[in-house]
C-alpha angles and dihedrals in degrees: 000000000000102000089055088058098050094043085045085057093054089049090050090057098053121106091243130055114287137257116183101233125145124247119232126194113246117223127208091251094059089246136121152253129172097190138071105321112179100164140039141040089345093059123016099036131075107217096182126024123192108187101333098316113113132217111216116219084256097060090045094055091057097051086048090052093050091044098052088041094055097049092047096056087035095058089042098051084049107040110014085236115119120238107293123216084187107054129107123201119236089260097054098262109145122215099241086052097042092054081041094064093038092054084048096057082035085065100029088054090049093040084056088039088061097038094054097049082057096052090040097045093239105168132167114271120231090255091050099046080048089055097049096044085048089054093041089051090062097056086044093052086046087054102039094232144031095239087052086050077054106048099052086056089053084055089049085052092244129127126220088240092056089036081056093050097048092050094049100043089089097053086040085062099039083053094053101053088047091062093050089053089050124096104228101028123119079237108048118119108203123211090264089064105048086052092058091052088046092056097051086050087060094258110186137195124212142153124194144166126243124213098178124218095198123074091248087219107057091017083226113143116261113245121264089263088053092045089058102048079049096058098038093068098047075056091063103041090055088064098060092048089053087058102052090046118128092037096087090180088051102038081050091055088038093052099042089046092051086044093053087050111037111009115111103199113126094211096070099090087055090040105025094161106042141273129291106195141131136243113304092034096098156035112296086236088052099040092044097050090042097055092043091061129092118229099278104023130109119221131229119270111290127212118207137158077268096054137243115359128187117188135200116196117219147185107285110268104231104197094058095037081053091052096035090062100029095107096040096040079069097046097059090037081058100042086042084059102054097040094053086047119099121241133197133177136202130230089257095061083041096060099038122131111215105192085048095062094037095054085049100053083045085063099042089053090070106060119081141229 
């Protein structure tokens, strides 16, 4: 069972969620081992480069693990079929291609991941490099030695120094993104920034006033008669809001003043002075009236399976359209990365069987240590 617990441990310090799965060397002749490999394809060739960063065999066949292992408990979970070798997509695409070219992104994301915490300066901090070597003492306890800890790597195929990379790809990313969050660093976004970016991404700012249609306890719908009183003073309200029109600074106060008194939106006291979203964040009624609006100007009254809206459409608020795109400003920043990098194979990767080293590790998972 120890090597389950060590393999489950490399799964844990991926980027991705985990599978436990075992890592076999890969030799030039496409074929397998499963014991103590010191020379050869696993440990002295680079199957994929990114920039000038290399991916050992070793580090291939474990992205090619995790990935094989993912789809077959994905496809199980969805369709109740187990993984087939044999299965071909509507577009052509056959299986073994399809996993190749995921372990191919798989490596390519982690080559730029490490490339960028090197042009960043994203190191492990004191407490990370303690939590690893905590982790990595447990295995070696298990074992009785370091050298024993060692030694069963070298029978999964895997080399400490893979081993290394694997375990520290999460903390590269969390520091990343630190440094992103950080004022100072070559890699902080200010708020300005992030505005900008919201902006481009159709950002929006709007206020509005709920009178709902539904009892927002039960959730059942009011009555006709309660519908129309409803709507009557909707009706009234948007009066009020007619007469103040033209004096942006005033109709603000106004509406604000008539949400905080009437609106029934439960999410005012979290938002009490309006959304800021993009398309596919709201109801279509909602969505459809805000974006229609000029800055300033108040919209009809909406109907919606809330109830009756009224919107008013404001300047984009900038710090929650900041915080609204903070985590997904970096994420493009990242994939932009690894799509612009440039990305280049060796025979070796070419000529890879998939299905061949997967079946393999399979095998090799189920002998014990």
């Amino acid at each position: 069972m120890i090597k389950k617990r060590l393999l489950s441990f490399l799964g844990a310090a991926a980027i991705a969620a985990a599978l436990t799965f075992a890592v076999v060397s890969l030799s030039p002749s496409n074929g397998f081992t499963s014991g103590t490999i010191h020379s050869g394809l696993c440990y002295e060739a680079t199957g994929v480069a990114v920039d000038g960063n290399g991916a050992s065999a070793d580090l291939i066949a474990y992205w090619t693990g995790y990935n094989v292992s993912y789809l077959d408990s994905y496809m199980q979970y969805y369709t109740g079929a187990a993984f087939d070798w044999d299965y071909t997509f509507e577009d052509g695409t056959s299986i073994t291609d399809y996993v190749k070219s995921n372990v191919l992104m798989a490596v390519k994301q982690h080559l730029v991941l490490e490339n960028l915490a090197e042009e960043y300066g994203a190191t492990l901090t004191d407490e990370q490099k303690a939590a690893i070597e905590t982790s990595d003492q447990a295995y070696i306890d298990q074992y009785g030695s370091e050298e024993a800890f060692e030694a069963e790597l070298n029978k999964l195929g895997m080399r400490r120094e893979t081993y290394d990379r694997v375990s520290t790809s999460n903390y590269l990313y969390q520091n990343l993104y630190q440094l992103y969050n950080t004022e100072g660093s070559k890699l902080y976004a200010s708020d300005e920034d992030l505005a900008l970016y919201a902006a481009e991404k159709n950002y929006i700012t709007a206020d509005h006033i709920l009178l709902t249609t539904k009892d927002t306890t039960t959730g059942e719908a009011l009555s006709d008669e309660e519908k129309a009183e409803k709507k009557a003073l909707a009706e009234e309200i948007k009066q009020k809001l007619d007469a103040c029109e033209g004096d942006l600074t005033a109709l603000t106060a106004l509406f604000r003043e008539l949400a905080d008194e009437y609106s029934e939106d439960p999410g005012r006291e979290t938002y009490p002075t309006g959304y800021t979203f993009t398309t596919g964040a709201m109801v279509p009624e909602f969505e459809a009236a805000a974006y229609a609006l000029a800055e300033g100007a108040v919209s009809e009254i909406v109907e919606s399976s809330f109830g009756y809206h009224i919107l008013l459409r404001l300047p984009l608020d900038k710090a929650a359209a900041a915080d609204a795109v903070r985590e997904t400003y970096f994420t493009d920043f990242f994939s932009g990365r690894v799509e612009s990098a440039v990305i280049a194979t060796s025979a070796e990767f070419d000529k890879l069987d998939p299905q061949v080293l997967y079946e393999t590790i399979q095998a090799a998972a189920q002998v014990e240590g």
